[in-house]
PLY file of the C-alpha trace (Angstrom):
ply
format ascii 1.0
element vertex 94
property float x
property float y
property float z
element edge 93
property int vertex1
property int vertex2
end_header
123.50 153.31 86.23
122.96 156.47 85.06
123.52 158.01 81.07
122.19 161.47 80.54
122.36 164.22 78.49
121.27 167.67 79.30
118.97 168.10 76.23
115.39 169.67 77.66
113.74 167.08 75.55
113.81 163.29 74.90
112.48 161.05 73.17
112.39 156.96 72.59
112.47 155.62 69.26
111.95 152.20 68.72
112.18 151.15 64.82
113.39 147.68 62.93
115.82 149.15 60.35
114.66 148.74 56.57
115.95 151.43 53.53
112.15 152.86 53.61
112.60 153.41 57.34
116.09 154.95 57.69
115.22 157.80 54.95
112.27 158.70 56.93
114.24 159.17 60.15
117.27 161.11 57.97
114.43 163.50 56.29
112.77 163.96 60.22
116.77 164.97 61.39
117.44 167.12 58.55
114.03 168.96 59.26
114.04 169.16 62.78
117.75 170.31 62.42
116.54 173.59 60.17
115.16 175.24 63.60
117.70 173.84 66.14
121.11 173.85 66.63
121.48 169.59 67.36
120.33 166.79 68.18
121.39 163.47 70.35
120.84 159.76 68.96
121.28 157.20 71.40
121.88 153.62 71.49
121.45 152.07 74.88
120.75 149.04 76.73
118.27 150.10 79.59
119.12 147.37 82.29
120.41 146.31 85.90
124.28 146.87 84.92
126.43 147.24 87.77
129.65 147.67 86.10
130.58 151.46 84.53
129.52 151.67 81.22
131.66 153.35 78.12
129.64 155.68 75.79
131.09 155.72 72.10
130.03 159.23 71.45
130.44 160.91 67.71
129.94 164.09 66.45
128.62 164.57 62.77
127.16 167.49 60.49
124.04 167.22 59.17
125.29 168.06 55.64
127.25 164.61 56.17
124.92 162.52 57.85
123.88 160.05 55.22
121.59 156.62 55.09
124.94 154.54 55.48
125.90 156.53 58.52
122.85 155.85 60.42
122.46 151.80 59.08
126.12 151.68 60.70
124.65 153.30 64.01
121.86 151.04 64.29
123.87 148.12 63.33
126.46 148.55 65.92
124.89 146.48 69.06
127.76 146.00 70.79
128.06 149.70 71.84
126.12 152.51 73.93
126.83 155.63 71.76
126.16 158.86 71.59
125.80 160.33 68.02
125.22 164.19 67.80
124.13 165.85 64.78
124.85 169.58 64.45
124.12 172.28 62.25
127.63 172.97 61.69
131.03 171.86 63.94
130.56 175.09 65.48
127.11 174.52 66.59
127.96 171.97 69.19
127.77 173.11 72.38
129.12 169.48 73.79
0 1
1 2
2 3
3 4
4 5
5 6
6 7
7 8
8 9
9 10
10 11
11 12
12 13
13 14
14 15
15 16
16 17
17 18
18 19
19 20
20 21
21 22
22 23
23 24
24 25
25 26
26 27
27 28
28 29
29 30
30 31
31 32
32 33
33 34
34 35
35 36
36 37
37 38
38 39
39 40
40 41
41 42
42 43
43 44
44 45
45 46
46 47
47 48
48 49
49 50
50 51
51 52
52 53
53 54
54 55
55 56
56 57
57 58
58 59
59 60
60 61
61 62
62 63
63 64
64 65
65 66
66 67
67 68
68 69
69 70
70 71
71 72
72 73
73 74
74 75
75 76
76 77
77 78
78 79
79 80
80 81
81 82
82 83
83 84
84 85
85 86
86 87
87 88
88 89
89 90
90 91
91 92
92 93
């Protein structure tokens, strides 16, 4: 199986959702998203699947990305997504 993205850079993050949590990782996107152009969040299953895979992927602005919007990302097991998070709409290069 193979899911990748063509970012230079990755990253894991492994965190157990609680309110204190989520507004730490919104305040580390909105920061890290004052000197680049986006970033990818990824939910994924790393595993032996055999079977092709669909990736729910999402585009959002940062001005709009908001503690709800990322408790409904983490909350969403049943899906491998993709959710970018650009400057502006215009920003996206995907």
């Amino acid at each position: 199986m193979s899911i990748g993205t063509e970012k230079q850079f990755c990253t894991a993050l492994e965190w157990n959702y609680s309110d204190d949590t989520v507004d730490i990782v919104l305040k580390y996107i909105q920061n890290y998203l004052e000197t680049a152009s986006e970033l990818e969040l990824w939910s994924i299953w790393l595993g032996n699947e055999e079977s092709p895979i669909n990736i729910k992927k999402t585009l959002c602005k940062v001005s709009d990305l908001t503690t709800d919007r990322l408790k409904e990302f983490y909350n969403n097991e049943s899906d491998f997504q993709c959710l970018t998070v650009v400057n502006s709409i215009g920003g996206s290069t995907e």
